[in-house]
C-alpha positions as CSV (number, residue, x, y, z in Angstrom):
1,X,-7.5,2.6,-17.5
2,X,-6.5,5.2,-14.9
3,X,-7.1,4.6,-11.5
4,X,-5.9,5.9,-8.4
5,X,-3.7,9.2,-7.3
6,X,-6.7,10.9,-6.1
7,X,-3.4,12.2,-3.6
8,X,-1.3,13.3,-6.5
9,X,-4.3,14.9,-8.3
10,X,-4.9,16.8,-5.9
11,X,-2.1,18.4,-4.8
12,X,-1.2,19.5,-8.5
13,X,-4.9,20.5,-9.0
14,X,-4.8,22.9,-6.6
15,X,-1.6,24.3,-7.8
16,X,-2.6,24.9,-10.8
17,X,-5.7,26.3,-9.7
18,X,-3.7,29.7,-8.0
19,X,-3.3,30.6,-12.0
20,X,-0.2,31.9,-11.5
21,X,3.2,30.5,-12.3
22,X,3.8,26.8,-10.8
23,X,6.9,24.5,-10.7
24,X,5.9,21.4,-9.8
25,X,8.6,18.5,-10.5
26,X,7.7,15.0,-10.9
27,X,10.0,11.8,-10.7
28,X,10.0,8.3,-9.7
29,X,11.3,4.8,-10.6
30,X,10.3,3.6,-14.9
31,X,7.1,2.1,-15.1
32,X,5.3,3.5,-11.8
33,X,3.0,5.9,-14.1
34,X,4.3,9.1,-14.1
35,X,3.7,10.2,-17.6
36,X,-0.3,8.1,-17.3
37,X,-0.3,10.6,-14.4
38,X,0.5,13.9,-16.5
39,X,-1.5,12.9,-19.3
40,X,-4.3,12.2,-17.0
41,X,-4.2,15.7,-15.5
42,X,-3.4,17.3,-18.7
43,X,-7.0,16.5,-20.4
44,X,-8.9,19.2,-21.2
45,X,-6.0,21.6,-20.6
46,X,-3.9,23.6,-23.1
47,X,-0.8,22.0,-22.7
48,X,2.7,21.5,-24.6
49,X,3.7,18.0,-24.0
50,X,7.7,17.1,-25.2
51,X,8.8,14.1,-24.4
52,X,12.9,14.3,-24.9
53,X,14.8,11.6,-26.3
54,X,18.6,9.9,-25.4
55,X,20.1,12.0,-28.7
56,X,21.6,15.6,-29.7
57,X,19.9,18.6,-28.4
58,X,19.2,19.3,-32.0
59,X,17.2,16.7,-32.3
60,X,15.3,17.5,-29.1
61,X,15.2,20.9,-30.2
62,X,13.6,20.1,-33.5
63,X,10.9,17.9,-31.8
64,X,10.6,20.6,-29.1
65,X,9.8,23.2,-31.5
66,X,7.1,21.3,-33.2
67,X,5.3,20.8,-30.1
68,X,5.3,24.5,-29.0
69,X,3.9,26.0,-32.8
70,X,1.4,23.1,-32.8
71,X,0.2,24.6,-29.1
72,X,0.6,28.3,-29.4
73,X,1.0,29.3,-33.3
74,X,-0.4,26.3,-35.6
75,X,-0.3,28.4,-38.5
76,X,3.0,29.5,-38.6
77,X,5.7,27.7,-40.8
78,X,7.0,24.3,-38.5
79,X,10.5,25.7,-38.2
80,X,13.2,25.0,-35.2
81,X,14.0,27.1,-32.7
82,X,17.4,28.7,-33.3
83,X,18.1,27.8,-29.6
84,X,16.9,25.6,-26.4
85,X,17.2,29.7,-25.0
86,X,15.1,30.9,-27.7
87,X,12.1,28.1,-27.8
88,X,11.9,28.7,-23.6
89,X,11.6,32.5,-24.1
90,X,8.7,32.0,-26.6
91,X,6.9,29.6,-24.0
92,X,7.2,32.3,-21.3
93,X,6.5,35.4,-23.4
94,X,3.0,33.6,-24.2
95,X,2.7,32.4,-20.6
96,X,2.3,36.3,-19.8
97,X,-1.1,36.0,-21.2
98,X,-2.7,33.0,-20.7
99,X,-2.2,30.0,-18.7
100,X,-1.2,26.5,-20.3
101,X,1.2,23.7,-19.3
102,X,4.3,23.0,-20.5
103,X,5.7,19.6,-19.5
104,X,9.0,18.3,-20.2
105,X,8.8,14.1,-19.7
106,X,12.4,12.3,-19.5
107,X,14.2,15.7,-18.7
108,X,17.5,13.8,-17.9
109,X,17.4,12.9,-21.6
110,X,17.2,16.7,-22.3
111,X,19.4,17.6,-19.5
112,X,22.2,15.0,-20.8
113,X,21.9,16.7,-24.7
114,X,23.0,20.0,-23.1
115,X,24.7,20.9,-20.0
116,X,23.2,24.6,-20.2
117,X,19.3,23.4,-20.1
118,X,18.6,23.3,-16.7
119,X,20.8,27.1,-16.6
120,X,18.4,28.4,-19.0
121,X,15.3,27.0,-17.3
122,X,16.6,28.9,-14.1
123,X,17.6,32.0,-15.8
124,X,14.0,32.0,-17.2
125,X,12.4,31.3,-14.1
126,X,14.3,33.8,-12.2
127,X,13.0,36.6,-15.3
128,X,9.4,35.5,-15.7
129,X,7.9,34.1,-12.8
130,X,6.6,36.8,-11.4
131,X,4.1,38.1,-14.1
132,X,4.2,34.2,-16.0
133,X,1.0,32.2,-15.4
134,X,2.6,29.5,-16.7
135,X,2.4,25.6,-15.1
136,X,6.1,24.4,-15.8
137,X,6.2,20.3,-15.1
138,X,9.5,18.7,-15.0
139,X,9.2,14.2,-15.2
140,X,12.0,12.0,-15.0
141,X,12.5,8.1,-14.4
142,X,16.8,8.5,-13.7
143,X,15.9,9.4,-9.6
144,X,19.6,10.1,-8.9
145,X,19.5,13.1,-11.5
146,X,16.3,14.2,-10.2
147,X,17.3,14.7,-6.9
148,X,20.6,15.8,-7.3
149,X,20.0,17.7,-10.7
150,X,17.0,18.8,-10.1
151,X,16.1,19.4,-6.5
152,X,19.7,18.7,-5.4
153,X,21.1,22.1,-3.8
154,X,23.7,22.1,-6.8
155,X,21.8,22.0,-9.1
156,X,20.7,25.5,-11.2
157,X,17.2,24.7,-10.4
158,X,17.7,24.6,-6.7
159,X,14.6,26.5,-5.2
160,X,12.9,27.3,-7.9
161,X,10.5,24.0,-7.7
162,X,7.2,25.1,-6.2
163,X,6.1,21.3,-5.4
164,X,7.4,18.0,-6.0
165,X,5.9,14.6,-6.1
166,X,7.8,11.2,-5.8
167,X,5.8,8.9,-7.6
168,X,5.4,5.3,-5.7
169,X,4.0,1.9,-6.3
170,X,0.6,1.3,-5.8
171,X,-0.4,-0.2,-2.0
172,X,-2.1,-3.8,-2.3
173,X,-5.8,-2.1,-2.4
174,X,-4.7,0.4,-5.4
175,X,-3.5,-2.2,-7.6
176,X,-6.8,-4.2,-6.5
177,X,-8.8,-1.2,-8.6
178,X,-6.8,-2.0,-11.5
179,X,-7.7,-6.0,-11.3
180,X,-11.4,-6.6,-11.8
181,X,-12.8,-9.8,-12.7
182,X,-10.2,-11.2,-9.9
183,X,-11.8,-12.4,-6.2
184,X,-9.4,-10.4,-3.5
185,X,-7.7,-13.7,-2.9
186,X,-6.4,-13.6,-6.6
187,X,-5.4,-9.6,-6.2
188,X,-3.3,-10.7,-3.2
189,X,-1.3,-12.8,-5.1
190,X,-1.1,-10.2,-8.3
191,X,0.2,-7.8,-5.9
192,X,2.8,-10.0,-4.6
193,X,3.9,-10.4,-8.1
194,X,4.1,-7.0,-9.9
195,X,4.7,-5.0,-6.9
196,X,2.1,-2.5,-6.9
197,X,3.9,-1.3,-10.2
198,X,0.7,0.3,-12.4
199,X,2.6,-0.8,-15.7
200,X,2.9,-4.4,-14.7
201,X,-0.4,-4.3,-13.5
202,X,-1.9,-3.4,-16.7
203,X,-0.6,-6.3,-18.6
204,X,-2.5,-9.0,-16.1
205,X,-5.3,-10.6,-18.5
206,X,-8.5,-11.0,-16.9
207,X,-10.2,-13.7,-19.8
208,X,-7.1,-16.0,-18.4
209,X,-6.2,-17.4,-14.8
210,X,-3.7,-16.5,-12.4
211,X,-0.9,-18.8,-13.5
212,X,-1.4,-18.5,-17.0
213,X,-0.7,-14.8,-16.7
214,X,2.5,-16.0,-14.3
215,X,4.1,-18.2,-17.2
216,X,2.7,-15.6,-20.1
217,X,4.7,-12.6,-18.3
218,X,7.7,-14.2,-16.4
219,X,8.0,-18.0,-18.0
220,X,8.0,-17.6,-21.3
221,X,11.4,-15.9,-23.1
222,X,9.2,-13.3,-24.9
223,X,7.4,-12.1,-21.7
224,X,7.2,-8.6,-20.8
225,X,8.5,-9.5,-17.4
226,X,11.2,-12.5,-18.5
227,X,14.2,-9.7,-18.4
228,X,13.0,-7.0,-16.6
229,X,14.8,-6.5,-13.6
230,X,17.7,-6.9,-15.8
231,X,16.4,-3.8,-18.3
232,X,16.0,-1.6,-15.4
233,X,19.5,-2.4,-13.9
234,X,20.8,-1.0,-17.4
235,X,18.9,1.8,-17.7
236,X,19.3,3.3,-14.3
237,X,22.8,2.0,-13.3
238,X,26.7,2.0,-13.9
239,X,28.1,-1.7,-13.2
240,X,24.8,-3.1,-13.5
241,X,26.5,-7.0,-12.9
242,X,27.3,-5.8,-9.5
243,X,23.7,-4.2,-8.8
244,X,22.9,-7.4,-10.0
245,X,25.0,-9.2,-7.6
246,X,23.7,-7.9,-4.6
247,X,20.5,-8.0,-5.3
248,X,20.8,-11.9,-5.9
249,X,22.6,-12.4,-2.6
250,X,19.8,-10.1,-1.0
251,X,17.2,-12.5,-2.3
252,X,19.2,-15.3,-0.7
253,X,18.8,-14.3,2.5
254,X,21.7,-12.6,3.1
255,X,20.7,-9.5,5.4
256,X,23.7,-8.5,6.7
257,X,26.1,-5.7,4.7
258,X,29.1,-7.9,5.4
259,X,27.4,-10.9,4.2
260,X,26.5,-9.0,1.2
261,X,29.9,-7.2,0.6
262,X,31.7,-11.2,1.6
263,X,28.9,-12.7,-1.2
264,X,29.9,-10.2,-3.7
265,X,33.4,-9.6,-3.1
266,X,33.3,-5.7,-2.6
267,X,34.6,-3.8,0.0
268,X,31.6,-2.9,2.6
269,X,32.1,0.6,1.8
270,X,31.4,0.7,-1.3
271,X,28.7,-2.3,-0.8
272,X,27.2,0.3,1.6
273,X,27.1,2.9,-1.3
274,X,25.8,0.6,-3.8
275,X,22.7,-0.2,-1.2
276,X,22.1,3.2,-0.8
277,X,21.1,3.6,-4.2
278,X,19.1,0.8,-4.4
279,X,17.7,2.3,-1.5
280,X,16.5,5.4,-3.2
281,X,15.5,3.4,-6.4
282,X,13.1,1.4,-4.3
283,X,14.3,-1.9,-4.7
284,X,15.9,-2.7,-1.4
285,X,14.8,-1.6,2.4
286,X,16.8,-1.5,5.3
287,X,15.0,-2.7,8.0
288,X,15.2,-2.7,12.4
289,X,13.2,-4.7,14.4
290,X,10.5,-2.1,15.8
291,X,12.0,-1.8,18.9
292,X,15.8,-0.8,18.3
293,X,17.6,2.1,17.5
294,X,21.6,0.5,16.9
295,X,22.4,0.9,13.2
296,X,24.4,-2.5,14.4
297,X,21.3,-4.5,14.0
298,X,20.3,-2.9,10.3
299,X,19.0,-5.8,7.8
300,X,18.7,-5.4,4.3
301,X,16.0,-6.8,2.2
302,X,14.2,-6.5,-1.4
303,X,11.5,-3.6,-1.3
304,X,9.9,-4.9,-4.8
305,X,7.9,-7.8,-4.6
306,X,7.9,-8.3,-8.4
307,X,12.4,-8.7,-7.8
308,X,11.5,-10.6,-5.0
309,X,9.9,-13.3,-7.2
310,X,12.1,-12.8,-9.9
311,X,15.5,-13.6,-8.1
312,X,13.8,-16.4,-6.0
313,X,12.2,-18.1,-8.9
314,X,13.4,-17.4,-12.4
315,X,16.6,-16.5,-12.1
316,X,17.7,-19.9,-10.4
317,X,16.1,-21.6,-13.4
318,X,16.5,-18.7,-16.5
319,X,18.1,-21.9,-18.4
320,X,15.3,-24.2,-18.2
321,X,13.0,-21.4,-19.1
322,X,15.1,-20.3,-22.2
323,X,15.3,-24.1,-23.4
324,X,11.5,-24.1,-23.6
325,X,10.5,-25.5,-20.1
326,X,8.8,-22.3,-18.4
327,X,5.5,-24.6,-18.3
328,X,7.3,-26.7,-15.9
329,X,8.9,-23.8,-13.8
330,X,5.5,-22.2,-13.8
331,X,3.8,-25.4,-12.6
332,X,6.7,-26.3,-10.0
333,X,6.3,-22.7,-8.7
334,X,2.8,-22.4,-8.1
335,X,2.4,-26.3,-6.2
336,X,4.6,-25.5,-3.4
337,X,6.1,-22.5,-3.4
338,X,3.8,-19.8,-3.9
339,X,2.1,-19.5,-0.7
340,X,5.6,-18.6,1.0
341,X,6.3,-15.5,-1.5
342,X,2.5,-14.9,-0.9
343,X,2.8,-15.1,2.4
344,X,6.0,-12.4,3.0
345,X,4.0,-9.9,1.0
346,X,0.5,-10.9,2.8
347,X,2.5,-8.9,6.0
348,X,3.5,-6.1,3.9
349,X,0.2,-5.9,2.6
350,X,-1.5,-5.9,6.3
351,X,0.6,-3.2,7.2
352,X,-1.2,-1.6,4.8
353,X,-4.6,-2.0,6.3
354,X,-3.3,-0.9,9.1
355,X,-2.2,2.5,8.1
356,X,-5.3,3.1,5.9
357,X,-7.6,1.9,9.0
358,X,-5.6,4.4,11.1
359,X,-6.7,7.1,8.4
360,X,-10.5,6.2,8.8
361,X,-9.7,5.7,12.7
362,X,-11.3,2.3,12.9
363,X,-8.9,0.8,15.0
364,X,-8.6,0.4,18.6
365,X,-5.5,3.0,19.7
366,X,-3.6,5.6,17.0
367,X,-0.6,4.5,16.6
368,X,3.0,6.3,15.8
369,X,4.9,3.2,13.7
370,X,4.7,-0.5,12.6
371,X,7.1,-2.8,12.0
372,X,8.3,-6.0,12.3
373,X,10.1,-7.5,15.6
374,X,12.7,-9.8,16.2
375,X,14.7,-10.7,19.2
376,X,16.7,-13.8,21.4
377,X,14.1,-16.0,23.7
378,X,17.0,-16.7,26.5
379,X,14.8,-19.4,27.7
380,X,14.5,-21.1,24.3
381,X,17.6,-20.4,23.0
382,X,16.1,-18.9,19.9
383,X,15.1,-16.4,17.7
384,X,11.5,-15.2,17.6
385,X,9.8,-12.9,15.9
386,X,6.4,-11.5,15.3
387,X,4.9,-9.7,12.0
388,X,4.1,-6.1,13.3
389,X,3.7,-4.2,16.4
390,X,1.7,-1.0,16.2
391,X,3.2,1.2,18.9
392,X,1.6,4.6,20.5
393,X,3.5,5.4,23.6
394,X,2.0,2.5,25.9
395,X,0.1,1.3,23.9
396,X,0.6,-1.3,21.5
397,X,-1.4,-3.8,18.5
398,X,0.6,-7.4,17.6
399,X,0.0,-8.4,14.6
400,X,0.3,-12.1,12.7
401,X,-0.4,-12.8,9.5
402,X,-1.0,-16.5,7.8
403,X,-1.3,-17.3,3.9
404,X,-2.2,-21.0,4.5
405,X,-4.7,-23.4,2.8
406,X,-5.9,-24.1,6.5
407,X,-7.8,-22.1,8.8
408,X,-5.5,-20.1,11.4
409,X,-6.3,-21.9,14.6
410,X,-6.5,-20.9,18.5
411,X,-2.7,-21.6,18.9
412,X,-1.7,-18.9,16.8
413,X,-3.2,-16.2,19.1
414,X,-1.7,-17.7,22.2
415,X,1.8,-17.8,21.0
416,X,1.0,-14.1,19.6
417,X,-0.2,-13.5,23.2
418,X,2.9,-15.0,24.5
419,X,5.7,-12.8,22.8
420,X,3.3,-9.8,23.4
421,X,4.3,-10.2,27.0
422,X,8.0,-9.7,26.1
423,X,6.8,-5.7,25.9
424,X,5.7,-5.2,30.0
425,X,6.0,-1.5,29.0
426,X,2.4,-1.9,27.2
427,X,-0.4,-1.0,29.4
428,X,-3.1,-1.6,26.6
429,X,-2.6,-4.8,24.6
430,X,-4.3,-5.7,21.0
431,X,-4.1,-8.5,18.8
432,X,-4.9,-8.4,14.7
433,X,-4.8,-11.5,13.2
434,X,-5.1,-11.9,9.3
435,X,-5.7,-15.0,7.6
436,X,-6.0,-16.0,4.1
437,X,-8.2,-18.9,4.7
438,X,-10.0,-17.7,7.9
439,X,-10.0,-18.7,11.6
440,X,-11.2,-21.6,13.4
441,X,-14.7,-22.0,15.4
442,X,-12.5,-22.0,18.6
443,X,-10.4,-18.9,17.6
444,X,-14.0,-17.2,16.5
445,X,-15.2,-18.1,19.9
446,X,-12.4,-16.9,21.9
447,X,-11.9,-13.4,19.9
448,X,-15.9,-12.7,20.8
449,X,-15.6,-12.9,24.4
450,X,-12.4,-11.4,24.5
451,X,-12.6,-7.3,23.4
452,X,-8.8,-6.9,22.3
453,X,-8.8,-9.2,19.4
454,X,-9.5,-8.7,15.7
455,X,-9.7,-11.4,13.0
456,X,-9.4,-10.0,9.7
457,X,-10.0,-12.1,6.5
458,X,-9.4,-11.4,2.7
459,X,-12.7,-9.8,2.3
460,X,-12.2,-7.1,5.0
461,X,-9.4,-5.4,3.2
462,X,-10.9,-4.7,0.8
């Protein structure tokens, strides 16, 4: 099923609507749906698909070539290209007469087989372009080779790309179109789990419940999801263990890039580096409260909600789970510590709404960014913090967000409306409140006869 990326659709749509020769280049992290996304536009278009391979650019060559006859010359004899040179000139000789795509899936594979690839793609470029009607694609999962390799001002094919399209995870009400049967309670929680990641997503059985799918994919040695952040630790990084490392002490709670670098016994330098690409793989975020500017105050947390659940909850207990014993895990898991993972991506997931409200200007003020706040009460002698601020020069929306089994009562909003008053800069105040099991009579009563506050529930996100 193929839902979603009306965005991406578009913007290559249109592209290859000019008819003339287009470049665009396509990358982002394994399983987000980059080749369901090609194949998807590809239907009903002539189009040489080659998906390379981790082996000798012979091999690649020899599959290569049997795409391209099978496309442009199915009755001539099914013989390899003498040369990765030669099988790219026959694709752009043709291209002078027609239009077709030719799309090259896993092109660090093909890249790594043969330094000279990406040369000979730019030298061809550089000859044809003008008079080619050709729609060149490019697709990899390796991010640092795309964007250093591929868009990366070193790289042969530096300026040659006529679009490019990081593929992301789905947002909370993407990955609800890919969960029907499920009430928008349960797509909450899936969300929270997989991460918005399209792959995962498909795997979630609708004929069984919620949990059994939990223990099926990440409680049960043979699940799809047992090893998974491990798999793609292998396949995207050098010194995985160490990847691995931080990540744990990231999902401990340690925020800080000398707790980290202290945790893992690595110089902070090279702890700093090691973030950064975890960064740009979308695993971790670094994150300011809303309000400051000081890289000082930088935090570092997991980005992916299903590594979030997977280093706070089968890690820790991987033995008990190999020995047989993921029923228990699972069961342990889901009565009393669900709702708090819930909960943390229940705030990521209402700064969603926010953002798509802005687009269909529902809401009370534009705003410019959201984030989360956090700062010192003086007068308490404490930390406090509050979900999301929505900021537009003086204007400003609090936020506060509560996955409970209870409805969110009056008190919330006044302690909301109390650190809302640390920000005297806001002329204009609002107040969103979103609550998993609604809001209390009181809290109904108070929101109707004041105008500035909203009460958002499940249902209204979607």
């Amino acid at each position: 099923m193929f839902v979603g990326r009306t965005q991406e659709l578009n913007a290559i749509g249109n592209s290859y609507k000019k008819g003339i020769f287009q470049f665009p280049v396509i990358y982002g992290r394994r399983r987000v749906g980059k080749t369901a996304l090609i194949n998807h536009f590809c239907k009903g278009k002539k189009t040489i698909y080659f998906v390379a391979i981790q082996s000798t650019i012979k091999e690649n060559l020899e599959i290569l070539s049997t795409q391209i006859l099978s496309i442009l010359a199915p009755n001539a004899p099914n013989n390899a290209f003498s040369s990765f040179r030669a099988a790219i000139d026959y694709i752009f000789m043709h291209s002078l007469q027609e239009q077709f795509i030719f799309a090259i899936d896993e092109y660090p594979y093909l890249a790594n087989s043969d330094a000279s690839v990406s040369s000979v793609l730019q030298a061809a470029i550089d000859k044809y372009q003008n008079e080619s009607k050709l729609f060149l694609i490019l697709c990899g999962s390796s991010m640092s080779f795309m964007e250093r390799q591929v868009l990366g001002y070193e790289s042969p094919l530096y300026g040659r790309r006529t679009a490019q399209i990081k593929l992301r995870p789905f947002d909370y009400y993407e990955s609800a179109l890919m969960l029907p049967g499920f009430s928008h309670e349960e797509k909450i929680i899936l969300y929270s789990l997989t991460g918005g990641i399209p792959e995962y997503l498909s795997r979630i059985d609708n004929q069984i419940t919620i949990k059994e799918n939990v223990q099926n994919l990440f409680f049960d040695p043979a699940g799809r999801l047992f090893e998974e952040p491990f798999n793609l630790l292998k396949q995207e990084l050098k010194m995985p263990e160490t990847y691995n490392a931080i990540i744990s002490a990231t999902a401990e709670g340690r925020s800080k890039l000398n707790e980290i670098a202290t945790k893992v016994s690595i110089e902070t330098s090279q702890c700093s580096k090691m973030l950064t690409t975890l960064i740009n793989l979308g695993i971790v975020c670094k994150e300011h409260s809303i309000t400051e500017t000081s890289s000082k105050k930088t935090l570092y947390r997991l980005d992916d909600w299903m590594f979030v659940f997977w280093y706070r909850f089968v890690l820790p207990d991987i033995s008990r789970i190999t020995a047989g014993m993921g029923n228990e895990v699972c069961s342990d898991v889901f009565s009393s510590q669900l709702n708090s993972h819930v909960g943390r991506a229940f705030e990521e997931c209402a700064k969603q709404y926010m953002w798509k409200a802005q687009k269909e200007k529902t809401l009370p003020v534009p705003f410019k960014k959201i984030g989360r706040w956090w700062g010192s009460n003086p007068a308490l002698k404490q930390e406090e913090e509050i979900d999301f601020i929505a900021l537009s020069n003086k204007e400003a929306i609090f936020g506060e967000c509560k996955w409970r089994n209870a409805p969110t009562g009056e008190e919330v909003f006044i302690d909301l409306e109390r650190k809302s008053k640390y920000f005297s800069f806001a002329t204009s105040m609002y107040y969103y409140l979103f609550s998993k099991s609604g809001f209390t009579d009181a809290l109904v009563h108070t929101a109707k006869n004041r105008g500035n506050i909203r009460l958002i529930y499940v249902d209204n996100m979607f």
